[in-house]
C-alpha positions in Angstrom: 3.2 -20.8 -8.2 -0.3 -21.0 -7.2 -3.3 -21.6 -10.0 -5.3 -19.0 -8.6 -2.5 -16.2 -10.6 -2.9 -17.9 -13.4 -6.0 -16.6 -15.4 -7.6 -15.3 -18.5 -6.2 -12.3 -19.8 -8.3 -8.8 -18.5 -7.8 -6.1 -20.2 -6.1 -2.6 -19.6 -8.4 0.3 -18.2 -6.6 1.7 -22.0 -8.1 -1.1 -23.8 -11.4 0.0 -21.9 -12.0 3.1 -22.9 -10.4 2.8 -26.3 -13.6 3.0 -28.4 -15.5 5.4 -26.5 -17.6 5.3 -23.5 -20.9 4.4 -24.8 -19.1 0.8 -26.1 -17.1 0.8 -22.4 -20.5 0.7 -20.8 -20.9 -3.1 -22.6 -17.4 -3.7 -21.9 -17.2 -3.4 -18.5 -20.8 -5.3 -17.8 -19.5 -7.9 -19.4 -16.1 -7.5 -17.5 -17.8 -7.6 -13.8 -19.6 -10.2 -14.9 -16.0 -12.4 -15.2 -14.6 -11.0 -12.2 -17.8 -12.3 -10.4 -17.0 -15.2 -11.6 -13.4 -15.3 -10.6 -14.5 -14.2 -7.2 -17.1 -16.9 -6.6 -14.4 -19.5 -7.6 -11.8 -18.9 -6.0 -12.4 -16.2 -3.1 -13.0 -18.8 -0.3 -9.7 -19.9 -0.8 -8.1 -16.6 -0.7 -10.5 -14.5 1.5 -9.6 -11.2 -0.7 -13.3 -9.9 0.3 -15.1 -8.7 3.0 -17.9 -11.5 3.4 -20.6 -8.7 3.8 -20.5 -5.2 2.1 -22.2 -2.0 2.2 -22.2 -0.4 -1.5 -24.0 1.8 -3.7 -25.6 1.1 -6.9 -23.6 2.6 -9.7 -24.0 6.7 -11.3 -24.7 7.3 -14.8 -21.5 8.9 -15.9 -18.5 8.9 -18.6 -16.5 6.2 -16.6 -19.2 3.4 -17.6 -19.4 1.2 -14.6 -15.8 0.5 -14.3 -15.5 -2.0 -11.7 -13.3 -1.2 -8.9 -13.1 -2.5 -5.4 -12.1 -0.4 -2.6 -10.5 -1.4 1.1 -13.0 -1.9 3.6 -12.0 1.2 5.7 -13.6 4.2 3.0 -16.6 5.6 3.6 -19.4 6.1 1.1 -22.5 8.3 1.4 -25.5 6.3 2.2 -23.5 2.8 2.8 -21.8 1.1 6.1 -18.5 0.5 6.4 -16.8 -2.3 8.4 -13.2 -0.9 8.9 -11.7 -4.7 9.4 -14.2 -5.6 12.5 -15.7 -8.3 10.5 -19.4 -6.7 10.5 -20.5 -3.2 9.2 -21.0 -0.6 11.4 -24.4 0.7 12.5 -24.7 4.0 11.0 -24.7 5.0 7.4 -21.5 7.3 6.0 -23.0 10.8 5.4 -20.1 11.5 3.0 -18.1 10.3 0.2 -14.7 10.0 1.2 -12.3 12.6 -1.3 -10.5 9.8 -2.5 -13.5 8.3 -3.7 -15.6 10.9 -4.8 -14.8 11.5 -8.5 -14.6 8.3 -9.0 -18.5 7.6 -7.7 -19.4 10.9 -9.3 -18.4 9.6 -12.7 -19.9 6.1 -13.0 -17.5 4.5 -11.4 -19.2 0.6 -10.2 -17.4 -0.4 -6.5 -18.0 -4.1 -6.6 -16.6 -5.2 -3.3 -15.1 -4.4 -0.2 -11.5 -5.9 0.2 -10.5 -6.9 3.7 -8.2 -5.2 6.2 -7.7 -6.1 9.7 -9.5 -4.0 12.5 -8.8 -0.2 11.7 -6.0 -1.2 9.8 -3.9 -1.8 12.7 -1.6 -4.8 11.9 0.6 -5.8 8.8 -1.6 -9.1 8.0 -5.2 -9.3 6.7 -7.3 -10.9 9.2 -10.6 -9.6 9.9 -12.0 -9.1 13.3 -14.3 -12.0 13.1 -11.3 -14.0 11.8 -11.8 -14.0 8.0 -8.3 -14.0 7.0 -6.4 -13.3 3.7 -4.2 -15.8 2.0 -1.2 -15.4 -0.3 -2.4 -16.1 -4.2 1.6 -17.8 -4.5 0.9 -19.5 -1.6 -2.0 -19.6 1.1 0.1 -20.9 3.9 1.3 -17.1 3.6 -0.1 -13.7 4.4 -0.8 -11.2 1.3 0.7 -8.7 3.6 -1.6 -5.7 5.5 -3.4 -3.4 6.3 -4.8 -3.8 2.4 -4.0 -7.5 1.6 -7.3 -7.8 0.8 -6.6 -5.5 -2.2 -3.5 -7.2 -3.3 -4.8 -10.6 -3.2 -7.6 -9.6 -4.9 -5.9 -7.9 -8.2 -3.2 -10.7 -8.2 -5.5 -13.2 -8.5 -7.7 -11.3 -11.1 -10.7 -10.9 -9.0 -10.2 -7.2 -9.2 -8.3 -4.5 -12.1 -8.1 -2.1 -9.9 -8.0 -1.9 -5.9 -8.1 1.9 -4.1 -6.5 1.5 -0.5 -4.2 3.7 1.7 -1.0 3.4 3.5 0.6 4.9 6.6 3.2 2.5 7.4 3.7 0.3 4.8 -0.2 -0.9 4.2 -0.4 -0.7 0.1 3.5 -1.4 -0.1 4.0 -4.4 1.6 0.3 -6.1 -0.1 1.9 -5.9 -3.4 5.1 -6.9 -2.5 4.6 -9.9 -0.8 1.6 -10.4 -3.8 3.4 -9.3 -6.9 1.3 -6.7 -8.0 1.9 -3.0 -8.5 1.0 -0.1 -6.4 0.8 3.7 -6.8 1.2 5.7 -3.4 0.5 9.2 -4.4 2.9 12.5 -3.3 1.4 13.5 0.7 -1.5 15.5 -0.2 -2.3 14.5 -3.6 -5.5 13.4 -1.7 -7.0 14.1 1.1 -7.1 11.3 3.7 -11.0 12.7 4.9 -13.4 9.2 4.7 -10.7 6.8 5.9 -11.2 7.1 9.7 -13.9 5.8 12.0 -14.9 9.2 12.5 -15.4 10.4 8.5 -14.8 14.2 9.2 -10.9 13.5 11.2 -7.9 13.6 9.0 -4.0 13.1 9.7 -1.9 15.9 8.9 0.7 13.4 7.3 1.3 10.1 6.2 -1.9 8.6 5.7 -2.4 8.4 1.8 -4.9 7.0 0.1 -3.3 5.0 -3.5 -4.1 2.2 -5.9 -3.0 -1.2 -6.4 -3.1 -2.7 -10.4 -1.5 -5.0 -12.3 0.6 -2.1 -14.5 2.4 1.5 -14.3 -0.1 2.1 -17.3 -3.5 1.1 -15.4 -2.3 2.8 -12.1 -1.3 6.1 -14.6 -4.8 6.2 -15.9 -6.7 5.1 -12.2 -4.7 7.8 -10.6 -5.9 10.8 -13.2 -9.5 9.1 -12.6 -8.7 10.0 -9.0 -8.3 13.4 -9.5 -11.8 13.3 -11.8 -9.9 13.2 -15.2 -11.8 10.9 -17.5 -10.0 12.1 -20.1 -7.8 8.9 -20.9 -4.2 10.3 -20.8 -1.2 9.3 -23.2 0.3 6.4 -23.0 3.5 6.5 -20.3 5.9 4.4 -22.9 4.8 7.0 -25.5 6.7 9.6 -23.1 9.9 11.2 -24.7 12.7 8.0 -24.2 15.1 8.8 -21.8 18.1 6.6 -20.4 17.2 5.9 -16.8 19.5 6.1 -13.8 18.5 4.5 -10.1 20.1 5.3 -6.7 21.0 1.6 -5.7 19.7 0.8 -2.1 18.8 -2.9 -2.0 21.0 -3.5 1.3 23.0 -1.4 3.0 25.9 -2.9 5.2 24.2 -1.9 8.6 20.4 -2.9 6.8 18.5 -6.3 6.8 18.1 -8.5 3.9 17.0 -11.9 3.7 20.0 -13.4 1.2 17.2 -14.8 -0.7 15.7 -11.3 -1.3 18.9 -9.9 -1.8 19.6 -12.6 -4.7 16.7 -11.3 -5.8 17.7 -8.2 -6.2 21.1 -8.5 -7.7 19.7 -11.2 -10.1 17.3 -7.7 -11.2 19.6 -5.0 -11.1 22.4 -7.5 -14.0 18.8 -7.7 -15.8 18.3 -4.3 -16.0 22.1 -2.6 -16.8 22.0 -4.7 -19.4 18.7 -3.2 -20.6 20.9 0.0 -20.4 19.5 1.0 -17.0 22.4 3.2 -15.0 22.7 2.8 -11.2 24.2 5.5 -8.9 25.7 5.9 -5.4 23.1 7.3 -3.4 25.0 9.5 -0.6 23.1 9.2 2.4 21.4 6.2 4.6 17.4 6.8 3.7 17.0 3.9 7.0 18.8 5.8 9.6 17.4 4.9 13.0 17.2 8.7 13.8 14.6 8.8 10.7 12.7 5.7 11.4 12.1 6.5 15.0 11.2 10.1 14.0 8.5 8.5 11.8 6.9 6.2 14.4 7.3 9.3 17.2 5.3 11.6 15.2 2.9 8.9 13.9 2.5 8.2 17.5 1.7 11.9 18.1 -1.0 12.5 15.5 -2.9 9.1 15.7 -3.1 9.8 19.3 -5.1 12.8 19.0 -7.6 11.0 17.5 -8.0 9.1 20.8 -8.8 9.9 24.4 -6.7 11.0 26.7 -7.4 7.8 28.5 -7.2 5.8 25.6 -3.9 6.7 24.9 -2.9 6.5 29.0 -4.1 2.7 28.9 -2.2 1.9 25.1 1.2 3.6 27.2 0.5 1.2 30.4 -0.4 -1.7 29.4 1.4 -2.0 25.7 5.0 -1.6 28.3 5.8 -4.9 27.2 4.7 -4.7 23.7 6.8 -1.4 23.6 10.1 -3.3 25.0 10.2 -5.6 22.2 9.6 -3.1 19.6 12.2 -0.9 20.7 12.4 0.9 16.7 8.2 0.9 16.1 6.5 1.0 19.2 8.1 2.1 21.7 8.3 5.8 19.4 4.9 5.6 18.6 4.1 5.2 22.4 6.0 8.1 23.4 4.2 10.2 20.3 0.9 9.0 22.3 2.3 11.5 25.4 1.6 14.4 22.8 4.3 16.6 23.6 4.0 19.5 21.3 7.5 20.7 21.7 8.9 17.2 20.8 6.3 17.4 18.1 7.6 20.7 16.7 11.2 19.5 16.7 10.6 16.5 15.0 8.2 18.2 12.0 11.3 20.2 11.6 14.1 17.2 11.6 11.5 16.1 9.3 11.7 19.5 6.6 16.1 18.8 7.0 15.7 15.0 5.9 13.4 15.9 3.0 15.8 18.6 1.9 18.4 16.3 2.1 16.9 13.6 0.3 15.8 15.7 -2.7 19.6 17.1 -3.2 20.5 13.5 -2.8 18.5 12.7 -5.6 20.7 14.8 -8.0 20.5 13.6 -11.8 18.6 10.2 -10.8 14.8 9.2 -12.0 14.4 7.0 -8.9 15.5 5.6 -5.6 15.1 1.4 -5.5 15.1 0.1 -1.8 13.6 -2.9 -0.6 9.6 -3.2 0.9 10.3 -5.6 3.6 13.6 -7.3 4.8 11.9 -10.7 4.5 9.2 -12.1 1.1 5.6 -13.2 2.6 5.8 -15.5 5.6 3.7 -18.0 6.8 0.6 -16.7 9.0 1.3 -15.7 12.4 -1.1 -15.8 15.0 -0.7 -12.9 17.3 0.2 -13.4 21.0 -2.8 -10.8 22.6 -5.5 -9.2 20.3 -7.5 -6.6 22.6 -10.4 -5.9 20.1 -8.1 -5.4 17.4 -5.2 -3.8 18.8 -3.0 -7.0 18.2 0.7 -7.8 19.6 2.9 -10.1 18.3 5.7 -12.4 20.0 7.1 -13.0 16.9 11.0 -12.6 15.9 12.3 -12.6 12.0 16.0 -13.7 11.9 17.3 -12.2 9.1 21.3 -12.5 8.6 22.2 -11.7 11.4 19.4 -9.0 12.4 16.7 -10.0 15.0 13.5 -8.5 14.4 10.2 -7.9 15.8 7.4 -8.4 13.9 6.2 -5.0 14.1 10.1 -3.6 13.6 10.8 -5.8 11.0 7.4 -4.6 8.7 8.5 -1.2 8.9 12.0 -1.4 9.0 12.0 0.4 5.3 8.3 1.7 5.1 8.1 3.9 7.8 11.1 6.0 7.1 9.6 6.3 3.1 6.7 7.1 4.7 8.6 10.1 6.8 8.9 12.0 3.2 5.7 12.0 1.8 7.4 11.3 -1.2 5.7 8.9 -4.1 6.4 5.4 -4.6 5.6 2.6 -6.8 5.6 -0.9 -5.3 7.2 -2.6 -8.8 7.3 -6.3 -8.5 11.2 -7.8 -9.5 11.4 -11.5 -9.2 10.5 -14.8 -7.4 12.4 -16.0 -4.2 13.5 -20.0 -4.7 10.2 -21.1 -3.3 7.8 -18.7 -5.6 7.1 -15.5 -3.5 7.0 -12.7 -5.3 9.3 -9.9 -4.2 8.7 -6.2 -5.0 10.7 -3.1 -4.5 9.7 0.5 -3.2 10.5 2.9 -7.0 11.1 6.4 -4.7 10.7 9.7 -7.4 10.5 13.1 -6.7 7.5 15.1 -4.8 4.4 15.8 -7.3 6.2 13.9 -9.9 4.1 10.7 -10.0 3.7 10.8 -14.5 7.8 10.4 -14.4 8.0 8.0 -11.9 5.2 5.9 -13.6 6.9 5.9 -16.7 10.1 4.5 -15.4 8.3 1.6 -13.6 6.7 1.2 -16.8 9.7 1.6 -18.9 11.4 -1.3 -15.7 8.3 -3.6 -16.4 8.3 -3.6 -19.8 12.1 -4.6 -20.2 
């Protein structure tokens, strides 16, 4: 395992606030001040930051200048954003983004841009001027994208807490292949204004804005501060004790595993039954290609209508061979770019049949465990064409027995999560052979983000 994980103890957001805010306000001056320091030794190693950064001097307000860093694609009233191109943009933000807003309103201190790739288009964290992201366990390695900036950053204690957002897998797979934890809220928790070039566009689904941390407790409490609660909530392990039961999806026969991720998880679950943790059958295939092809289609759709016609045109003609070997991700998301509203209808309602399903499904469990990714952080991969940011990669993983493309492979069990709009915690489960962490997607019920944080927190702290 890498030094740069290894650090002095920071404390939790709980620990914070414990004494009051006018005591927090010392606190947390005191606490930038050591993840400065962290940053400045260790950052050009790991490339968590966005070399240059727009951001607003902090509000008076009952939050104290918390420090918080925020992925480089929100926008902020008054400050430039870069959204991954490696410079900011020309023009100021007129608005805070929702996500963001209570927090600024409240005293909340942003102390750095984390970096993404260009509009958060590709599943590693490499700037468009090149600045890339390394893995904290190990920097041959990507941290993972759209927000490895965000990951890296929090793993390697440069950050407590990181707000990003996630369509396809871009909070989830950071903290996996970091070892960190991550809250992706219920669809519509938070509106996803603020996190587009143009600040006033939203998506109509998918795109979430979350938080990474380093526990279920700090993501609890950054979550409610989120929402403008600076009331600091009850503890989650103070919740009433319950014996907790998980539908069991680490590998399905027909689903790809690495054998070393799936060693990883068996080595977990033996840890956890004999904690007293139950697992159950879970009577239905969450990964069906049906689903995951659904997902990408209607992505495909609503991104689109962001662009121009022509825009979308030229992605369908020229990404032909980009589409071919991506016949699960791309080659749906291409045909959503034909905006067909009849397809579009048909699928929003396939869509409304697999939610149903999944919730009765869910029957008397707390939580569904799958896997992130098929594969723990690989080595950096260079892609084979990068158009101004829209990148393709000739790149196969060869997992068992499963050939995947790159862009397949990262959303193999993402994108059909993502499908739901259901929450999920990214909780962190072991160490391949070689020290990578590995995390798994923790899958609770819709609006029900306090009980599904107090099972990952109950999971972490066995």
């Amino acid at each position: 395992m890498s030094d740069f994980t290894v650090h002095p103890r920071l404390p939790r957001l709980r620990e914070i606030f414990a004494d009051g805010f006018d005591i927090a306000q010392e606190a947390n001056a005191h606490l930038t001040a050591q993840l400065s320091e962290r940053r400045q030794q260790f950052d050009e190693q790991i490339g968590a930051f966005c070399p240059h950064a727009d951001l607003p001097n902090p509000e008076p307000g009952p939050l104290a200048g918390l420090p918080i860093t925020i992925k480089d694609q929100f926008h902020l009233a008054g400050t430039r954003v870069g959204f991954g191109f490696g410079q900011l943009g020309q023009s100021a933000s007129q608005h805070d983004a929702p996500a963001l807003a209570a927090l600024r309103q409240n005293g909340a201190h942003f102390i750095g841009r984390t970096n993404m790739p260009p509009l958060a288009l590709d599943f590693q964290a490499v700037d468009g001027a090149g600045h890339r992201t390394n893995n904290p366990h190990d920097v041959r390695c990507t941290a993972g994208g759209s927000s490895g900036g965000g990951a890296a950053a929090v793993a390697t204690g440069m950050s407590l807490i990181d707000i990003g957002a996630d369509l396809s897998g871009s909070l989830r797979i950071p903290a996996s292949f970091c070892g960190v934890m991550r809250l992706l809220p219920s669809e519509g928790q938070f509106s996803n204004k603020g996190m587009l070039l143009d600040e006033q566009a939203t998506l109509p689904h998918f795109a979430r804005p979350g938080l990474l941390g380093r526990c279920a407790d700090d993501l609890w409490i950054g979550y409610r501060m989120m929402q403008g609660d600076v009331d600091i909530p009850e503890s989650l392990l103070q919740r009433e004790a319950q014996n907790i039961k998980l539908g069991w999806l680490p590998q399905g026969q027909a689903h790809p595993l690495e054998r070393k991720m799936s060693a990883v998880f068996d080595r977990w679950q033996k840890r956890a039954s004999c904690k007293g943790v139950q697992f159950g059958h879970v009577d239905m295939d969450l990964f069906a290609a049906p689903r995951r092809h659904d997902f990408a289609f209607l992505m495909g759709y609503e991104t689109g209508g962001l662009m121009p016609w022509t825009a979308r045109l030229a992605a369908r003609i020229f990404g032909r061979d980009a589409a071919k070997r991506s016949p699960d991700f791309l080659t749906h998301v291409q045909s959503g770019y034909g905006r067909s509203k009849k397809a579009y209808k048909a699928a929003l309602q396939r869509r409304e049949n697999y939610i149903a399903d999944t919730l009765a499904a869910f029957g008397d469990l707390d939580a569904i465990v799958t896997p992130v990714t098929p594969m723990s952080a690989f080595e950096h991969v260079e892609p084979t064409h990068d158009h101004n940011g829209i990148r393709d990669y000739d790149h196969l993983f060869c997992v068992d027995h499963h050939s995947l493309s790159y862009f397949d492979g990262l959303t193999y069990y993402t994108g059909a999560i993502s499908l739901l709009g259901f929450p999920v915690v990214t909780l962190p489960i072991g160490f391949t052979s070689k020290g990578l962490p590995v995390g798994a997607q923790l899958i609770g019920r819709p609006h029900e983000e306090a009980a599904l944080l107090a099972v990952a927190a109950r999971l972490a702290s066995g």
